[in-house]
Structure formats: C-alpha cells, structure tokens
C-alpha positions as CSV (number, residue, x, y, z in Angstrom):
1,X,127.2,159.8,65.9
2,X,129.5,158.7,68.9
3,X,132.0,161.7,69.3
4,X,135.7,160.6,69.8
5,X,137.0,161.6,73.3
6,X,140.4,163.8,73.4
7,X,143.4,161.9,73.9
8,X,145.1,162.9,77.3
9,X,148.5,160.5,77.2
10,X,151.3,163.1,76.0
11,X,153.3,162.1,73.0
12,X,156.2,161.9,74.8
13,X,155.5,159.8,77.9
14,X,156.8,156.1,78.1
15,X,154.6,153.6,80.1
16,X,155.7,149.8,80.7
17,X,153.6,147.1,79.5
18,X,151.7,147.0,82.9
19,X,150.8,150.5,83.4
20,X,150.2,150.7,79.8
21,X,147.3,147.8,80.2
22,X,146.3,148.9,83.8
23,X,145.7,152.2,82.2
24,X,143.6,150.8,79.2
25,X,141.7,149.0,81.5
26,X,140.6,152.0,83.8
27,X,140.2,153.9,80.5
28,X,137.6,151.1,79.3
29,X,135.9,150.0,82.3
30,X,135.3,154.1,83.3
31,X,133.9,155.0,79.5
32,X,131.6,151.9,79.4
33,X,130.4,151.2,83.6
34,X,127.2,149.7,81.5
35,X,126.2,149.0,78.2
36,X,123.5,146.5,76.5
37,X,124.7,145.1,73.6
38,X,122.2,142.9,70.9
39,X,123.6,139.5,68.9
40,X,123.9,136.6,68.0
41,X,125.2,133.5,71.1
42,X,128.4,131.8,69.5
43,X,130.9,129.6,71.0
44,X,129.0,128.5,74.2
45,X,131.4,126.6,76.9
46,X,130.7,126.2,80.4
47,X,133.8,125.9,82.7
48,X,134.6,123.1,85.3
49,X,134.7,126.1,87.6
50,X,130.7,127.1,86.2
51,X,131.7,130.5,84.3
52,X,130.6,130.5,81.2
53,X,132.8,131.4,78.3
54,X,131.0,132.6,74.9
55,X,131.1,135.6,72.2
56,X,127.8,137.7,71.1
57,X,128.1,138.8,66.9
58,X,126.2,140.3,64.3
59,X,127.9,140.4,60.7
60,X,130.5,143.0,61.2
61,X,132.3,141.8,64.7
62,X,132.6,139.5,67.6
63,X,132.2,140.7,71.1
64,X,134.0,137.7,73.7
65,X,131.9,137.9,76.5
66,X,132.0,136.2,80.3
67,X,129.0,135.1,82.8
68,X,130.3,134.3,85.9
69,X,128.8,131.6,87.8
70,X,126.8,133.5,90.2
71,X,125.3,135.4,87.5
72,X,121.3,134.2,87.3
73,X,120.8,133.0,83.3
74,X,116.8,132.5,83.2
75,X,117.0,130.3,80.1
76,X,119.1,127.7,78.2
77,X,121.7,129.7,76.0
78,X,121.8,127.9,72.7
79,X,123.9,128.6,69.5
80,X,122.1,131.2,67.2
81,X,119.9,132.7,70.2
82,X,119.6,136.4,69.7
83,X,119.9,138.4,73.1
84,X,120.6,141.0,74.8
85,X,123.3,141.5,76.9
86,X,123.6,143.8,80.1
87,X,127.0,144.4,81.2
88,X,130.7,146.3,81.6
89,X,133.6,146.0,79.0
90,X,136.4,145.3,80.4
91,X,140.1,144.5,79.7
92,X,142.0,141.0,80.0
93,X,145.5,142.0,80.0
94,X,147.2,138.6,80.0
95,X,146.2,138.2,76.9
96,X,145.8,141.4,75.5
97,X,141.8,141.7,74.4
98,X,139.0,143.1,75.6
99,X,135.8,141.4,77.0
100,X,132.3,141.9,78.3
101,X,131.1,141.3,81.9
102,X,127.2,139.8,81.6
103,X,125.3,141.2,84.5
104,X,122.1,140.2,82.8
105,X,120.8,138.2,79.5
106,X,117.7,138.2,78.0
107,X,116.2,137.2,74.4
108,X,116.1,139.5,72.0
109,X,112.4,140.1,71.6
110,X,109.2,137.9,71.3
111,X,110.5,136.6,67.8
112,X,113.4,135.0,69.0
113,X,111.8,133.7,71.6
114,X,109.6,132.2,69.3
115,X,112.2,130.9,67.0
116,X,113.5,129.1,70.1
117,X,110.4,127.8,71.4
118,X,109.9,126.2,68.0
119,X,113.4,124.4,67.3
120,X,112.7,123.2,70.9
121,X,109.5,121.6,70.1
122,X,109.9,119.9,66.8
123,X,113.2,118.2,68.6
124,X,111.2,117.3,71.5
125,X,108.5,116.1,69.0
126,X,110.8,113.7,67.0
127,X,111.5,111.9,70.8
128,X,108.3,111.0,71.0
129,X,106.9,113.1,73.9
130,X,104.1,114.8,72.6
131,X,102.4,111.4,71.6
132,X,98.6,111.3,71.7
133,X,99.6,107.4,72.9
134,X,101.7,108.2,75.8
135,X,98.5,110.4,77.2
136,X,96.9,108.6,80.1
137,X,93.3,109.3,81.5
138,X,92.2,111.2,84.5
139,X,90.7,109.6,87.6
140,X,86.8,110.2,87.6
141,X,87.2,111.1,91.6
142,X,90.7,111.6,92.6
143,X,91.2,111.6,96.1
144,X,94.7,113.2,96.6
145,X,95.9,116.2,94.1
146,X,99.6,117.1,94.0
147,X,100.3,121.0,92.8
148,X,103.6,122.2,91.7
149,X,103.2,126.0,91.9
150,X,103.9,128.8,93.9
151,X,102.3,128.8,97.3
152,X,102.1,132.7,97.8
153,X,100.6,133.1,93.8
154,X,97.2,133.8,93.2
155,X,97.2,130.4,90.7
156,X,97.7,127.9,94.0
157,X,94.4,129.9,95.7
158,X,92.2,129.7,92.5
159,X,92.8,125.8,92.5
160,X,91.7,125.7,96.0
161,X,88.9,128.0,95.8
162,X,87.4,126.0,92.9
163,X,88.1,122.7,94.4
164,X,86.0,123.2,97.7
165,X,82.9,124.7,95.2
166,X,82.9,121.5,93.2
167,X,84.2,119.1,95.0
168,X,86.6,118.8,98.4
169,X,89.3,116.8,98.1
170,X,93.2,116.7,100.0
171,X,95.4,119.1,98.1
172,X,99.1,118.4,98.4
173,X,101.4,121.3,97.4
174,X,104.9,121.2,96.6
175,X,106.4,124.9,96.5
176,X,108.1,125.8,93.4
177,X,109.3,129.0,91.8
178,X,107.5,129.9,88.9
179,X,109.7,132.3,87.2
180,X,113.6,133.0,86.9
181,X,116.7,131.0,87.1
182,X,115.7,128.0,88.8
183,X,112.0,127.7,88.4
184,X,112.6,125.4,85.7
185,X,114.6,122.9,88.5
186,X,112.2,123.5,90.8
187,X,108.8,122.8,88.4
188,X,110.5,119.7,87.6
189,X,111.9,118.4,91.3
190,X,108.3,118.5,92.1
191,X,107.0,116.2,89.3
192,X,109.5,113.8,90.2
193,X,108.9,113.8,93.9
194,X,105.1,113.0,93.4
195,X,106.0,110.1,91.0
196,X,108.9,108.5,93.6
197,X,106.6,109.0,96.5
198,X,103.4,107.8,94.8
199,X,101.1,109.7,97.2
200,X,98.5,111.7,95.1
201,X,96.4,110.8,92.1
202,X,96.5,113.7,89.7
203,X,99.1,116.4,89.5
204,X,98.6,119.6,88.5
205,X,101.2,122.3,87.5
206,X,100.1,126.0,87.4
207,X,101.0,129.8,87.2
208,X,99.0,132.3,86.7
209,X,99.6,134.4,83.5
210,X,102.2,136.8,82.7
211,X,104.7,137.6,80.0
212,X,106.0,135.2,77.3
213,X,109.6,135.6,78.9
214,X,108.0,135.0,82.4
215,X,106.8,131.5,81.7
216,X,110.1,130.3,79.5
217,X,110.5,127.8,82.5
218,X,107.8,125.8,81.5
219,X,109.2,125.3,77.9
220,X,112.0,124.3,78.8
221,X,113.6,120.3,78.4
222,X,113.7,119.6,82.1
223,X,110.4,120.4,82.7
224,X,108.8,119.1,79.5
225,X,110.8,115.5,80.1
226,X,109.8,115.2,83.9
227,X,105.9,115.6,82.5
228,X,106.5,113.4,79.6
229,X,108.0,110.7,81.7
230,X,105.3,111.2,85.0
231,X,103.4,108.1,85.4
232,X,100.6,109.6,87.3
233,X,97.9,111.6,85.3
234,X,99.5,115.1,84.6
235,X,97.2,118.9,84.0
236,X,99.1,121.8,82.6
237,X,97.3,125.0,83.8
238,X,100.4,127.5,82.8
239,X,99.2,131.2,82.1
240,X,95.9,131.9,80.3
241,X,94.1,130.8,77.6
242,X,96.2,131.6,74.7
243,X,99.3,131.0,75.9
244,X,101.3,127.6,74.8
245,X,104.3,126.5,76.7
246,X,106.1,123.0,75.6
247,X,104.7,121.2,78.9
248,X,101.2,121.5,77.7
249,X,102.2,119.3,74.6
250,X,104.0,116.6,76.8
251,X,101.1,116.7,79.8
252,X,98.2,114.5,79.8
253,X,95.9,117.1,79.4
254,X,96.8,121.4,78.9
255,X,93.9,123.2,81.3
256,X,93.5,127.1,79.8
257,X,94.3,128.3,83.2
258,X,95.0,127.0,86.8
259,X,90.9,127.6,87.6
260,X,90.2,125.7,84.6
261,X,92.8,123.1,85.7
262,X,91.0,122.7,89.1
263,X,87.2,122.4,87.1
264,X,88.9,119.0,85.0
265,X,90.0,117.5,87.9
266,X,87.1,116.9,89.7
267,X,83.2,117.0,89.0
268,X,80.5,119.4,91.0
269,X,78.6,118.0,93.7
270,X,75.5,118.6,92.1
271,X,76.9,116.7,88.4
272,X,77.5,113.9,90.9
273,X,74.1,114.4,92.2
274,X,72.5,114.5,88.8
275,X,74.3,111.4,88.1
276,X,73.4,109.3,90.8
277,X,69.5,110.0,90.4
278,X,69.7,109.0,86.6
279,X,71.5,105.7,87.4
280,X,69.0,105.1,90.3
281,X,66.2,105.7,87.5
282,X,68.1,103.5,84.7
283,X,68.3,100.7,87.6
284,X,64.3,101.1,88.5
285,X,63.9,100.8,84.8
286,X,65.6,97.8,84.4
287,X,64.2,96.0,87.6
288,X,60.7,97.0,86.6
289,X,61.1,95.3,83.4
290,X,62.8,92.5,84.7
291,X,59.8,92.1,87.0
292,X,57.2,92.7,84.7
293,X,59.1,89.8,82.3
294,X,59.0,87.5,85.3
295,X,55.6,88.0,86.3
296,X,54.2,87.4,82.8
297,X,56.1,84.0,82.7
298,X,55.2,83.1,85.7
299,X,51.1,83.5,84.8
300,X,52.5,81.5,81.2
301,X,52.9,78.2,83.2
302,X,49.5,76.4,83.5
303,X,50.9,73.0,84.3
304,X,54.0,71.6,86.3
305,X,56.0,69.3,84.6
306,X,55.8,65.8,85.8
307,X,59.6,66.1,86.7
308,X,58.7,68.8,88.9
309,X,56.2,67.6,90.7
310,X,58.4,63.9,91.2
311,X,60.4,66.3,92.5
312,X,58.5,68.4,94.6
313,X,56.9,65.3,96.4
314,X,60.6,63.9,96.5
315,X,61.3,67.1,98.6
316,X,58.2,66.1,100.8
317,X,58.7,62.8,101.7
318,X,62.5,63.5,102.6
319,X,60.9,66.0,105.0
320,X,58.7,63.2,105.9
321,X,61.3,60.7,106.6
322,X,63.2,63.6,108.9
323,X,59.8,63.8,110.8
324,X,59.2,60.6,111.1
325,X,62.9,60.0,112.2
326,X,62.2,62.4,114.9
327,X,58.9,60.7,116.0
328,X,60.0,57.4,115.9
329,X,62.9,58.4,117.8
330,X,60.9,60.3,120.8
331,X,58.6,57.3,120.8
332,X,61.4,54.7,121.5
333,X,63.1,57.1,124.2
334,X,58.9,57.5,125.5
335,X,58.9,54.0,125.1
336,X,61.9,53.0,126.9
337,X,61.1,55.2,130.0
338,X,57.6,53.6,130.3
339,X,59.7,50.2,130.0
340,X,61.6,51.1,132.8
341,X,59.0,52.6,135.0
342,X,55.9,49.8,134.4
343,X,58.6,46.7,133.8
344,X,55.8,44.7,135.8
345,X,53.0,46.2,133.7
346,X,53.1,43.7,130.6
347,X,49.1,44.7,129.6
348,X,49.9,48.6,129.5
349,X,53.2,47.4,127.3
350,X,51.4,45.4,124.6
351,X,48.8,48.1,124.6
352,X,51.1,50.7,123.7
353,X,53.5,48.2,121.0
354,X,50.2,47.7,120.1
355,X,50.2,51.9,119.4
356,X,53.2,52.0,117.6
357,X,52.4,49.2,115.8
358,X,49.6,51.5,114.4
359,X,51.5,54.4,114.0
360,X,54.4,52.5,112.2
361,X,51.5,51.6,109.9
362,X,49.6,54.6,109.6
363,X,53.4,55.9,108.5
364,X,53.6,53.2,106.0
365,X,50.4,53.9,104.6
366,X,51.4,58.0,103.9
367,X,55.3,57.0,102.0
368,X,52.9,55.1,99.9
369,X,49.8,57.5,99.0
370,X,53.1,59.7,98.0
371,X,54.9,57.7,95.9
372,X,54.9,59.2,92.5
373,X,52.7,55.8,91.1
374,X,49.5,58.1,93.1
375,X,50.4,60.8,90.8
376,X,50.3,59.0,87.8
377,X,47.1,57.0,88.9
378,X,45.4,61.3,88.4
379,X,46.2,61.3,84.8
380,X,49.6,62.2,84.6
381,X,52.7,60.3,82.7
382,X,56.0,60.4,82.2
383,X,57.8,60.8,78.9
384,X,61.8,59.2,79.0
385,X,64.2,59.4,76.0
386,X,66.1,56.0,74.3
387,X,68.7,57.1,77.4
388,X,65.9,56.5,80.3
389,X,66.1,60.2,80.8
390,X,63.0,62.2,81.5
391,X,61.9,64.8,78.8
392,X,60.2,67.8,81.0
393,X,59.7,70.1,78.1
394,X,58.8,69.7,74.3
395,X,62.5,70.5,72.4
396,X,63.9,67.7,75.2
397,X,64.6,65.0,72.9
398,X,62.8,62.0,71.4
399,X,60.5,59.7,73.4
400,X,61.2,56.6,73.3
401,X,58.6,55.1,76.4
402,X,55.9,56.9,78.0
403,X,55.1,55.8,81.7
404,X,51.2,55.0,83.0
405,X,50.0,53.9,85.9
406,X,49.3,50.8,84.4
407,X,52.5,50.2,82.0
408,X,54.6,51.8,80.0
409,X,54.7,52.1,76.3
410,X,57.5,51.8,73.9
411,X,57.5,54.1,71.2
C-alpha cells in the first residue's frame, strides 16, 4: 500500500495562486521524476506544432498525457491500443490539472500487439491488398536485385552470401532502418524509389529476426501499401520462419528468412546446368525422330511424279538455255574477232558459219531430246483434271484426260 507523505505547508501560511501552483508543481514533478503507467489510448490529436495531445484510462480514471514532438513513437497510436507509458507527472497550472510527460510508449504486451496486428489486417484485407490476383511472378533469371534492408545487419550479408553460391548477379541496396521510429518511412522510401527509377528486377525486403515489437515496422500501412502498390516483383524475407508481419500478405511472395529470400530469387548454377543437358537431350530426341520420320519417307517414294520430273527437266533446260546463252554469246564475240582479223579470208569464214551452223543444230537437237514428249515416249503420262490441271498424287481430284505420247484420252 502507498503510504501518504506528511504534509509540511503550516495551517496558517497564505500562498497566492502562483506560488500556491509553482509549489504543487515541484511537489509533483519531485514525488513522481518517473513512473510507467498501463491503459487504454483515448482521445488521440496531433498538433499543427507535432505534439501529440491524448489521455491513457482503465475503468476507474483518465490520465491526460503529452508526447512532444521530438519524442520517438515506434508505432501508430490508435484508439483502444493498450500501452505503456514511460514518463514524469507534471502540473499545467493555467489550467489547473495535472498531466503526464511521455518519454517513451510501448504496447502493452504480445496480446495487444496482436489485437492490433489483426484489426490492421482485416482492414487492409477488405482494400484489396492481399489479393492472390494482384500477385505477379518472379523473373526466372533476374539480372539486377534491389534490397531494402540494413546494410550493417547480418540479413543484407546472408542475401549476398547465398546469391554468389547459386547464382551471381548485381545487387542494388538501398539502406533502410529496420527497427524504431522511422524504419517504417524508410522500408517504404526504398520500395518506391526502385519502382520510380525502374532499375532492378526483383526486390527484396529483409531483416533478420528479432522480437515481435522489433519488426512492428513491417506491419505497418505505409509499408504494407508501398509493397501492395510495387509493380516490380516483390519477396518479403522479414524475421524467421514463424514470424508473420502484414507485408508478407501484400508481397508477391513471403521468403521464411532473408537466406531463404535470396534461394527464390535465383536458381543454382548447377539446376541451370541440369536443365540445359535435359533440354539438349529432349532436342536430340526430337531431331532424331524427326530424322528417322524423314528418312523412312524418303525410302517410301519409288516413283517421281510426272509433275516432278516436267519439272525437274524444266529446271534443266533453263540451265541449258543460260549455257547456251553464254556459248552462243562467246562464239559471236570469237566470231566477230576472227571477222575482223581474216576480213579477206572468206573460205576460213564459211568454214566456221559452217561450225556454228552445226553447233546451233547440235543445240536444237538437245531442247528437243528434253522436251517432256521424250519422257512420255518411256512409258510415262500425265493425268489433268476437268480444269487442265495436273493431278500428281492419287486424292488430287478427278481425271478428266490422260496425256500419251501418242494422244490424249478423255475420260
């Protein structure tokens, strides 16, 4: 039981207003220099000036109670949030009430924390942020990674100790608190600045683990939004496995820990390896059988078509004409300069008209033997539709004539 202090003001002394409250204030702020006190937040209001005005209760009283604005708070205060306060009472004789002076403000226990945490998430939840459909996919080889962590914690040098085992990529690290007052800001600056400036492929947010109080920042709205609203591929890898914080709903995918972040992110070199080698024996397979299909096709044709080989000897005698383009032509230049150079040699000029009279012949003679009439003259016919058109196979249509070498028939 508190014992009550002796009163030392005489009956008979007289003070004026001022002394009287100066003296209640040195009386209060000397009995209670510090004193934690456990309720419930009421009455929250944050000055233009950045104090922040608000009572702590329980069901028998109200205790007004001040934070000034240089005071670190290390999570949102909301209505109902049960706490405790580290502080001084103090006097405010203006208006004739006491008050306390918040030097510090935590939750009261893992419970309320809890509570909070909850009411948080089901609000977030009804947005919309935690929507399977809003997940996007990771890249199968990112090049660039962007990490919002710490840079002096041990979670930054697991992801970068995993990363060169598996697989070596260009790690981009924005520094960021992890735990107090502005870690929250800070987690979420750097998943905005990776989305403005576009420059990485994956992002991963980290810290290691801790206690449930020490990684609040990563439950709270500013931080669950920014991830919710990233457009590049987001990995939570806050704490260990067990623990939840709100951004793992809202990220693309929630890692157990950073290390575990780091092994999503990218393959091993020798998975890749494995990977290649059974693609490069799924594409031998396929050519093989390919081949194998052609080949036995291939051996299935016993006769050309009659198309084909109209074709075929088509082909030939256009490589023909170019020859004999080419041969005619260097006779007539051959010709010319034995014109010019034996102009009063008129037997050695009708001998050699006389030669390419021959060979003009001889020429004559081969565009015959391969017109496409010698090739019917061996046996072979040709099978045309009512349209003229030349069936080369049996589903090609009706016949309608069939070409000998003698006549055609009308069918």
């Amino acid at each position: 039981m508190i014992e009550k202090p002796e009163p030392f003001v005489k009956p008979d002394m007289i003070f004026s207003v001022s002394d009287a409250s100066a003296l209640l204030k040195n009386v209060v702020e000397t009995a209670f220099p510090e004193i934690r006190v456990r309720g419930e937040l009421s009455g929250i209001t944050r000055a233009t000036s950045g104090h922040i005005y608000m009572s702590i209760k329980d069901s028998g009283a109200v205790i007004n109670a001040i934070i000034w604005r240089s005071t670190p708070v290390p999570f949102k205060l909301e209505e109902g949030t049960e706490v405790i306060i580290t502080g001084k009472f103090t006097t405010y004789p203006a208006r004739s009430n006491y008050q306390l002076i918040v030097n510090s403000i935590e939750m009261a226990g893992v419970g309320a924390i809890l509570k909070m945490l909850e009411m948080r998430k089901q609000k977030l939840a009804a947005e919309g942020l935690f929507d399977a459909s809003r997940k996007k996919p990771l890249p199968r080889l990112p090049q660039r990674i962007g990490v919002v962590t710490s840079p002096t914690g041990a979670a930054f040098q697991d992801i970068q100790n995993r990363l060169r085992e598996r697989f070596p990529v260009h790690v981009l690290l924005y520094p960021a608190t992890v735990q107090g007052e502005t870690a929250a800001h800070e987690v979420a600056a750097g998943i905005e600045y990776f989305n403005k400036m576009n420059n990485v492929d994956v992002i991963i947010v980290a810290r290691g683990g801790g206690a449930l109080e020490d990684l609040l920042p990563f439950s709270e709205e500013i931080v669950v939004r920014a991830a919710a609203a990233s457009h590049i591929p987001l990995i939570s890898g806050v704490g260990h496995e067990p623990d939840w914080m709100l951004i793992d709903f809202a990220a693309d995918v929630r890692a157990p820990t950073p290390t575990g972040a780091a092994e999503m992110v990218v393959p091993t070199k020798l998975s890749l390896i494995q990977e290649l080698d059974n693609l490069s024996h799924r594409l031998d397979t396929v050519f093989a059988t390919r081949l194998v299909g052609m080949r036995q096709r291939v051996e299935n044709i016993s006769v050309k078509s009659p198309k084909q080989i109209v074709m075929e000897w088509t082909q030939r005698l256009d490589d023909v004409g170019r020859t004999i383009g080419l041969i005619v032509s260097n006779k007539m230049a051959v010709a010319r300069q034995k014109i010019d150079t034996v102009a009063n040699m008129p037997n050695i000029l009708t001998n050699k008209m006389h030669m390419l009279n021959q060979s003009m012949q001889h020429v004559g003679n081969m565009l015959n033997s391969l017109s496409y009439k010698n090739v019917l003259r061996r046996g072979f016919a040709i099978v045309r539709d009512e349209n003229n058109k030349i069936i080369s196979n049996s589903g090609g249509g009706r016949p309608a004539t069939i070409e000998f070498n003698d006549g055609v028939i009308k069918l």
